[in-house]
N, C-alpha and C positions, 0 to 999 in steps of 0.2 A: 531195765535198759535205759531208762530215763538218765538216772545219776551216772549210768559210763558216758552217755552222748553230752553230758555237761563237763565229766571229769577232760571229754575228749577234746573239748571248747578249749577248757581252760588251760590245759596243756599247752593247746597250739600258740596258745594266746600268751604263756610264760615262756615257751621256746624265743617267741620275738620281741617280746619285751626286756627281754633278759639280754639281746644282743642288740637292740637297736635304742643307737643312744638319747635321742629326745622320751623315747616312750620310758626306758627306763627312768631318765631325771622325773618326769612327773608319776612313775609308779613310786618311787620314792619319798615324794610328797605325798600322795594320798593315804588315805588311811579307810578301813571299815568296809564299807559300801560299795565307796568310791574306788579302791582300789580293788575290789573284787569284780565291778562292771568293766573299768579300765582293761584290766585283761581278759576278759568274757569276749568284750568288744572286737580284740583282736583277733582273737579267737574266732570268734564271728564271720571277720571279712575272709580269713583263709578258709573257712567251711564254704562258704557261698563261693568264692574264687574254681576251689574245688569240683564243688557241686556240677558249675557251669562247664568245667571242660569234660569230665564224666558227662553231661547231657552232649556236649558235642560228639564227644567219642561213640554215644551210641546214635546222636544223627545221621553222622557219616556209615555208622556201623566198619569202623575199625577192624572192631577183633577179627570179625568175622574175613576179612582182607589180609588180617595179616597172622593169623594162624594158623593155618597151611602151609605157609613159609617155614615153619617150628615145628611140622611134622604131629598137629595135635590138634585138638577140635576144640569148640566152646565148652561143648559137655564135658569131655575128659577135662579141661582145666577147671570148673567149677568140683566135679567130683575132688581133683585136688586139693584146692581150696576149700573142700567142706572137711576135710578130715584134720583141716590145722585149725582151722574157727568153728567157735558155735554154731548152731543150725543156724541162731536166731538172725546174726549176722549175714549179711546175704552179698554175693560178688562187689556190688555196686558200693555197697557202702564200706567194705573194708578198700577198695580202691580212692573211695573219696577221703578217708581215714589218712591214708598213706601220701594221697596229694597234698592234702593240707599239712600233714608234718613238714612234708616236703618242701612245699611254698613259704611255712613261715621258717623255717631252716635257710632256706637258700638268701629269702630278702632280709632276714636278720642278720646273715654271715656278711652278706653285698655290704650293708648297713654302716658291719663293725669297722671291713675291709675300709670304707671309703674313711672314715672319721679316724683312722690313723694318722690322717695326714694333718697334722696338729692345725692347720687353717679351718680345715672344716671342721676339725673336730670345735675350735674354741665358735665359728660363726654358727652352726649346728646348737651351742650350750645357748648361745645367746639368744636364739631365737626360742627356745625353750623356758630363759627364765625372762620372759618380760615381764612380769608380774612382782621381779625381786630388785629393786633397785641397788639393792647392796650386791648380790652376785653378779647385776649386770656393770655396775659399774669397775672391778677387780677384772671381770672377763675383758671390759676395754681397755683397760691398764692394760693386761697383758699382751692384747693382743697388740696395740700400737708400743707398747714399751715406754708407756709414760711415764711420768713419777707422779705417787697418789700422795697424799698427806691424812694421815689416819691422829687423830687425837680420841685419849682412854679417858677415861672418868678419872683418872689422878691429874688430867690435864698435862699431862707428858704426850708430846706429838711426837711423829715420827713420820718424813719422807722419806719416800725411795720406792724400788720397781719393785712388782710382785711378779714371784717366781711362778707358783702352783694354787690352780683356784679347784680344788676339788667339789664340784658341787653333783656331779650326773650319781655318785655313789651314796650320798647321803645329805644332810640337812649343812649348810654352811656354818661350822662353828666354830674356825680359827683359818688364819689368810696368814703365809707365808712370804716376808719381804726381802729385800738385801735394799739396808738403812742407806741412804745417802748422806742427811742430813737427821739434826733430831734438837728438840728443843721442849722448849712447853709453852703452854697461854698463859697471860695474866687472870690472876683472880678477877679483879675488877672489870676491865673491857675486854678480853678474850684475845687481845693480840698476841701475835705469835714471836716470840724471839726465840732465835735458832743460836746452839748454845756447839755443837759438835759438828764439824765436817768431815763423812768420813770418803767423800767421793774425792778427796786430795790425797789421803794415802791410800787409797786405791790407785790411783794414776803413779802416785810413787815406788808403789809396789809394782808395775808394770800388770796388773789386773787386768785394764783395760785396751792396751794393747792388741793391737789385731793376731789374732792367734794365740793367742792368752787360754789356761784354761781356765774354763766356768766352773772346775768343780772346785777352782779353792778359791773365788769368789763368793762361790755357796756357803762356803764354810763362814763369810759373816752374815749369814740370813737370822731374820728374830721369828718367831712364831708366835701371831696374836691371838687367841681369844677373841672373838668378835663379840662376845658380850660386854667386853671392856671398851669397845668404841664405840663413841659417840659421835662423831663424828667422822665423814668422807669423802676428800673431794680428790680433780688432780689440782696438780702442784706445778705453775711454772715460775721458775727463779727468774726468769727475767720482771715477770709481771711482780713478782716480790717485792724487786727490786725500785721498779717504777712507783711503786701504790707509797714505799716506805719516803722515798726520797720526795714524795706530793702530799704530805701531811694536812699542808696548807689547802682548806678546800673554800674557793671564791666564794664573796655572799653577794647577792644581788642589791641592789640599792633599793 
């Protein structure tokens, strides 16, 4: 009986992890141990959750209230219930069995329901990956619709807004842009000359335009590899512009 009352844990604890989106992003990440306690743990708070309104229902003594109304007794509904469960199983605890399914079903479905709505869902990711400074900084690009500037190990850069940060499904391993501008560093100092503008024929292709569709703007998005970036920051053209045109930096006397 031991190994069902742990199989019945860990269920409850995969029912909500599997639909509640922060707990998924860090089941994700874990591995071994750690991701077996992870959903044990959950598991855990809907058993006790459980547990506790089963002890209410027999403080008040419920059943006993409201089964007369149903035309049945305690005994006859326990007789019931013994010819579809093992003996070993007992009223109480298949009711708390069924609550906890219940509980983590219901607050994982709430969960998924609420982080639809692409605000929560991307401020939900982020409070999830503080520990990722690369996933969190792509999640604030998207969420304010900055422009990031990503340079690869061939020193080829690349600005522009990030479409989709997949990170709650899996390990971050390619970020998805629509290029603005794009350029490369020098070998020697690392400055950036921007060599392509592609946010001009965007505006000439009426792309940008209010009411425009986004799906054949999509159609010039690049997909990187993040193991080929080395670099991450955003990107403002105005400040670009200022830093280049101020070459000249005063010296003190």
């Amino acid at each position: 009986m031991g190994v069902l009352y742990v199989a019945f844990v860990l269920v409850c604890g995969f029912i909500f992890t599997s639909l509640h989106l922060p707990a998924r992003y860090q089941q994700k990440r874990s591995s071994g141990w750690e991701s077996y306690f992870s959903v044990a743990f959950y598991g855990f708070v809907f058993v006790i959750l459980a547990t506790l309104i089963v002890m209410l229902i027999d403080g008040f003594d419920l059943p006993s209230h409201a089964l007369p109304h149903l035309d049945t007794t305690l005994g006859r509904l326990n007789a019931h219930i013994g010819d579809y469960t093992s003996q070993a199983v007992t009223p109480r605890e298949l009711l708390i069995a069924l609550l906890a399914f219940l509980l983590a079903g219901v607050s994982g479905g709430f969960s998924k329901w609420r982080t639809k709505n692409p605000g929560v869902r991307l401020r939900k990711l982020r409070k999830a990956c503080l520990g990722d400074e690369l996933e969190g900084i792509f999640l604030d690009a998207l969420r304010s619709e900055q422009w990031v500037s990503l340079t690869l190990d061939t020193r080829k850069c690349y600005i522009g807004i990030v479409t989709h940060v997949h990170t709650e499904a899996a390990l971050l391993d390619s970020i998805s842009i629509i290029p603005t501008l794009s350029g490369y560093r020098n070998d020697d100092d690392l400055e950036l000359k921007l060599l392509r503008n592609y946010y001009h024929h965007y505006e000439e292709k009426g792309l940008l335009e209010e009411g425009a569709q986004l799906d054949r703007l999509s159609e010039f998005r690049i997909v990187i590899p993040t193991k080929h970036i080395v670099h991450v920051s955003f990107f403002d053209l105005n400040a670009y512009k200022s830093l280049r045109e101020s070459q000249a930096i005063p010296t003190t006397a």
